[in-house]
Each structure stands twice: as structure tokens, then as C-alpha cells.
VMD Tcl script that draws the C-alpha trace (Angstrom):
set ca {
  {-116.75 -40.80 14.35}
  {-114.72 -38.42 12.17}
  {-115.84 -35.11 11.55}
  {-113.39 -34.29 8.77}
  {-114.89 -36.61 5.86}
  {-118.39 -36.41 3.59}
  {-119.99 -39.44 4.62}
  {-120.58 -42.32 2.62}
  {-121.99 -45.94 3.19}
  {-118.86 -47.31 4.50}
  {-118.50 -44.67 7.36}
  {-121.59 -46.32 9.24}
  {-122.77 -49.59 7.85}
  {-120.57 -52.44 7.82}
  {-122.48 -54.48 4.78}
  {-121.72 -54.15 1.72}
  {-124.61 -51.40 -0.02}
  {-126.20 -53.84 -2.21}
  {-126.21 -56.81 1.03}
  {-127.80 -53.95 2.66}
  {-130.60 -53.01 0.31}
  {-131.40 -56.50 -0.28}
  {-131.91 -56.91 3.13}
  {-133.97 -53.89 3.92}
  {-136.20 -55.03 0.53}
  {-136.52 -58.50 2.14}
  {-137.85 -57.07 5.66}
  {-140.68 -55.40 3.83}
  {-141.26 -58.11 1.60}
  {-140.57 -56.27 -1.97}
  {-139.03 -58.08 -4.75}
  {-135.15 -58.32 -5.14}
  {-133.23 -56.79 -7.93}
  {-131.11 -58.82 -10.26}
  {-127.77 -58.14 -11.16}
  {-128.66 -56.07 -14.15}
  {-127.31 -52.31 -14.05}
  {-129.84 -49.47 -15.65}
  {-129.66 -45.93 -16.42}
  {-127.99 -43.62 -13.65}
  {-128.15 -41.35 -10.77}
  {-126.49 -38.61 -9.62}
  {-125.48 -38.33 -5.69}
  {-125.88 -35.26 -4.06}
  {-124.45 -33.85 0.13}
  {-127.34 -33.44 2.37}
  {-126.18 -32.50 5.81}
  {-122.52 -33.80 5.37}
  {-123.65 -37.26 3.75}
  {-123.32 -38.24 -0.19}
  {-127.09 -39.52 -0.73}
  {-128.55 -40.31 -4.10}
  {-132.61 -39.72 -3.74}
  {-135.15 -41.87 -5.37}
  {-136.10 -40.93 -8.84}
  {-139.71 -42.87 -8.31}
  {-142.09 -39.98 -8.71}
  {-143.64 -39.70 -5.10}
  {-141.60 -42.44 -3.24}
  {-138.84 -39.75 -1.30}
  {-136.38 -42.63 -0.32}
  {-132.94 -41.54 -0.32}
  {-129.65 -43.99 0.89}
  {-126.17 -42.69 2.04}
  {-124.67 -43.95 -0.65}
  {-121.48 -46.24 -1.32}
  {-117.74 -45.12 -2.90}
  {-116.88 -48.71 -3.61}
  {-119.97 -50.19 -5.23}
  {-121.67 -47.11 -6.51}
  {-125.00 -48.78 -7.32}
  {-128.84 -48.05 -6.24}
  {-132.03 -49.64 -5.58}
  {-134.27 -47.63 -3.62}
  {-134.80 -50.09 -0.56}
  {-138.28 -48.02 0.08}
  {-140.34 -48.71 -2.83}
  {-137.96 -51.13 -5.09}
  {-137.32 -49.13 -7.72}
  {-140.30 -50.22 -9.81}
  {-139.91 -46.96 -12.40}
  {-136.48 -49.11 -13.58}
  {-137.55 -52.79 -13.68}
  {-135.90 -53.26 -10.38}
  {-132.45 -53.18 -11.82}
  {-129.80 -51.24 -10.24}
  {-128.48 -47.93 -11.46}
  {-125.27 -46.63 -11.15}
  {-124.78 -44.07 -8.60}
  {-122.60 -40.61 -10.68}
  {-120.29 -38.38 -8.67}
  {-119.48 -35.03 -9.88}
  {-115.61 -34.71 -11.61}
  {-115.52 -32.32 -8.92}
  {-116.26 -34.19 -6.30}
  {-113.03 -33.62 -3.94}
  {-113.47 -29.59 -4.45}
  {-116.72 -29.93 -3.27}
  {-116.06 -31.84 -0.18}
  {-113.22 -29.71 0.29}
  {-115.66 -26.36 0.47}
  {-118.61 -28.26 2.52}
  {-115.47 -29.37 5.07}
  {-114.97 -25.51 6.12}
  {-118.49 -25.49 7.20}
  {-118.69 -26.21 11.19}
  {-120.42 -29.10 12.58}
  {-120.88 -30.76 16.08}
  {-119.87 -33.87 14.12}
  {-119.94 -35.60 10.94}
  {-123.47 -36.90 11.53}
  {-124.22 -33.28 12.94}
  {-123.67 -31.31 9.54}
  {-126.60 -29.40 8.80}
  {-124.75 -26.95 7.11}
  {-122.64 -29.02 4.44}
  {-124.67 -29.62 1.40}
  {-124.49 -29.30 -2.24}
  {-126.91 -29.60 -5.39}
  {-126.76 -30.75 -8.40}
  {-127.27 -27.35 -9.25}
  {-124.49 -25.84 -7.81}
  {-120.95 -25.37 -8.77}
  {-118.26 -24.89 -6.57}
  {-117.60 -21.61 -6.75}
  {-121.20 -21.12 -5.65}
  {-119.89 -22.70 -2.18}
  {-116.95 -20.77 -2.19}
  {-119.63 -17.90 -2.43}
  {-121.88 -19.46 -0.06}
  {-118.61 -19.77 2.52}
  {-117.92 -16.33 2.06}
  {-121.07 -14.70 2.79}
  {-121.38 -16.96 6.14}
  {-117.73 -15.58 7.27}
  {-115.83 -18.52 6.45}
  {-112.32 -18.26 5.74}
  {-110.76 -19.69 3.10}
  {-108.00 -21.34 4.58}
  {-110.36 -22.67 7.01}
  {-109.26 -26.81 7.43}
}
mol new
graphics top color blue
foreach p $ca { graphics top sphere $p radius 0.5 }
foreach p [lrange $ca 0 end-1] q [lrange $ca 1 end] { graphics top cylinder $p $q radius 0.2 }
display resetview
């Protein structure tokens, strides 16, 4: 596997993101969503991977999350807060400066990133920052 890209959905699951959820839901017997789309989320990096976490107060699912159909159901408790409809998964404008500061950081591989993460919270300067004070160049590729 690569160990020069953010992961998404498409770097390790073949099926489609919604296929997949609705599969996952079906194994544990939960309800299916529709096709309606409702209110948003925002993805986040956690250890080189773009996740979006479950806003269900006290469910802590979380799904590496898809580029090309940048939707959500949690496929751990169903989503039940939003009427089982799907939101739409939000990237940050910055999005490629991001990945582009969380890419200097090493890793064993893309799967082994401990190290590259960013909150919603943070800006990019603050990994630039966060780069520095760990000793990594700025050229680093």
C-alpha cells in the first residue's frame, strides 16, 4: 500500500461506502437508511486516515470515509439522532495543505501513521508549527 496519500475509503475497501454501510447495518440487523441526505459532518485525519466520527452522543463509531460519495451513516448504531438519513461528509477548503503537512510526518506505512492527524480545531499553520517543533523540515516530501 502507498505510504504517500491520506487514506480514504477507496484505498482499502473495494465497495462503494454506502454498499458498505448497508451491509455492515444488515449483519447486525439495524434498519437501512433511505436515500434522503440530512444535515452534515465534518471529516477529520486520525493516524493518516480521513474519518468522520459519529455525532450520536455515546455511540464512538467512526468510518474511513469516502472522496467520491462523501456521505455517512454510522454503520455502529444507525444513526438514529438523524432519522437514519445520510449526511454529507465536509472537507476542509484546505484540505490538500493539510495532507500536504501530515505527509512530512514519518510512518512505517500508510496504515502505520500514528503521527499524521489533524482537528477540526486546527489550522494549518498549527501543523506547520507542530512539524517544526518535532524537527521536521519543511521541504520534507
Amino acid at each position: 500500500m502507498r505510504n504517500d496519500v491520506i487514506l480514504s475509503h477507496e484505498d482499502w475497501q473495494e465497495l462503494p461506502i454506502r454498499e458498505f454501510i448497508r451491509g455492515f447495518l444488515a449483519r447486525k440487523g439495524l434498519p437501512q437508511p433511505g436515500n434522503a441526505i440530512q444535515g452534515e459532518v465534518p471529516a477529520h485525519v486520525n493516524a493518516g486516515r480521513w474519518l468522520v466520527d459519529c455525532p450520536n452522543v455515546g455511540c464512538g463509531g467512526a468510518v474511513v470515509i469516502s472522496f467520491t460519495e462523501r456521505f455517512f451513516v454510522c454503520p455502529t448504531c444507525g444513526s438514529p439522532e438523524n432519522g437514519g438519513a445520510w449526511y454529507k461528509v465536509t472537507f476542509p477548503p484546505q484540505q490538500a495543505q493539510i495532507e500536504q503537512e501530515l505527509l512530512k510526518r514519518p510512518s512505517k506505512e500508510a496504515w502505520l501513521a500514528p503521527h499524521r492527524n489533524w482537528e477540526l480545531n486546527e489550522t494549518v499553520e498549527d501543523l506547520r508549527q507542530q512539524n517544526r517543533d518535532k524537527g521536521i523540515k519543511e521541504d520534507s516530501d
